[in-house]
C-alpha positions in Angstrom: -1.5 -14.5 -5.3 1.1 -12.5 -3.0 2.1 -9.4 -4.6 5.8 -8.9 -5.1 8.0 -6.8 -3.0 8.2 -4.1 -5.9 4.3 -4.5 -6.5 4.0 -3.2 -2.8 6.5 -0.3 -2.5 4.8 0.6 -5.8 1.6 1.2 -4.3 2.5 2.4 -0.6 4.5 5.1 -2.9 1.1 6.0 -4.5 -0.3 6.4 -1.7 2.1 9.2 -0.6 4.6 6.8 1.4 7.9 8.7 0.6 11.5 7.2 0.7 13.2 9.9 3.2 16.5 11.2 1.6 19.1 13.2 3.5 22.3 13.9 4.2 22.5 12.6 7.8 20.9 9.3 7.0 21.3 8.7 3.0 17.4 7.3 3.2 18.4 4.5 5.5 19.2 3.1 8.6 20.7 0.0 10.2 18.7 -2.0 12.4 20.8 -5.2 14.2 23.5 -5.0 11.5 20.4 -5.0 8.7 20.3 -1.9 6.3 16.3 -0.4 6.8 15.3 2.1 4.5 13.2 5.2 6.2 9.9 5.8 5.0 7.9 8.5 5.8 4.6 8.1 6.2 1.8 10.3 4.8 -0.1 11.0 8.1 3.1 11.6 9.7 5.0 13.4 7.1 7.0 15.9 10.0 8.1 12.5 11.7 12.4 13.4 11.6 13.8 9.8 11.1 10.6 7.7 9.5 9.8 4.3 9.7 11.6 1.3 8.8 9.4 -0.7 7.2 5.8 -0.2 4.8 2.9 -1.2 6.2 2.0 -5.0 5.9 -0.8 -5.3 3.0 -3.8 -5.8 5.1 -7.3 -5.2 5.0 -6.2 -2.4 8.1 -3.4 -0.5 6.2 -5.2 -0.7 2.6 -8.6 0.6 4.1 -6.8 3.6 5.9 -4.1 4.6 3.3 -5.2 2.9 -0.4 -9.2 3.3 -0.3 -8.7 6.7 0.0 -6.8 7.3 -2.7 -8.0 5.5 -5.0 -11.3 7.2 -4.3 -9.5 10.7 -4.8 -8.3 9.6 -8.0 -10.9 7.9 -9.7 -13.9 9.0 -7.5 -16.8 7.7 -5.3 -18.5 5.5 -7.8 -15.6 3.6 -9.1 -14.3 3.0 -5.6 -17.7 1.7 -4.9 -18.1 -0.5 -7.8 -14.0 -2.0 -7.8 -15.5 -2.6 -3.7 -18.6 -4.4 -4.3 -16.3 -6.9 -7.0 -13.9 -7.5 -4.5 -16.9 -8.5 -1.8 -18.6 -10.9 -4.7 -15.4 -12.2 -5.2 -14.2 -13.2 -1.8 -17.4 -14.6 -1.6 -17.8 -16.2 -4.7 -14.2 -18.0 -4.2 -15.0 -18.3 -0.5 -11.4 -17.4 0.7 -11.3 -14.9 3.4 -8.1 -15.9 3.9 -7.1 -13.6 0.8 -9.3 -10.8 1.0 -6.5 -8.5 1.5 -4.4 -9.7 -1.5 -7.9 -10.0 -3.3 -8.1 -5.8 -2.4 -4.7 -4.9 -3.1 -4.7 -6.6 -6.6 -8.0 -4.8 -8.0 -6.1 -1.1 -6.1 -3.0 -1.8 -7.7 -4.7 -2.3 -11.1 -7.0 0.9 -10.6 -4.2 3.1 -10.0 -2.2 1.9 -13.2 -0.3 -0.6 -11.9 1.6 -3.8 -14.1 0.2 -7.2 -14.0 0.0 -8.7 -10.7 
């Protein structure tokens, strides 16, 4: 199942993504006459204007930004076990094709999220 739109912001924000409020730029720009939001991103958090868009919800972006934290905040273990139950599941349902919505579902949950 796709996570919703809110579902993601949700967990890039716990994952120290921060919606970049100023006075110049009121936390957004426009891009081709669409209003973007600037986000800043936690390995660039000195970055002046951000980024327009989170990161897709990938196997990439989770791994890098979402593993880690959830490993910070429940700890090695946990992270290893909620890990080895998403492998047996991809495999178990053999779709690869979902492994990264698989991932973020069992994250999102972990760190306190609402239903998926």
């Amino acid at each position: 199942m796709k996570p919703s739109d809110k579902q993601v912001q949700w967990l890039w924000e716990q994952c120290g993504f921060k919606l970049k409020e100023d006075w110049k730029r009121k936390g957004y720009h426009y891009e081709r006459t669409v209003k973007c939001p600037n986000w800043i991103y936690p390995d660039n958090p000195y970055w002046e204007y951000g980024e327009s868009h989170l990161p897709r919800i990938d196997l990439n972006s989770l791994f890098k930004y979402a593993v880690p934290k959830l490993e910070n905040r429940i700890g090695y273990k946990e992270t290893f076990k909620l890990l080895t139950t998403w492998v047996a599941r991809i495999l178990e349902d053999n779709r690869f094709e979902d492994s990264a919505d698989y991932l973020f579902e069992l994250i999102y949950k972990a760190l306190g999220g609402k239903e998926c």
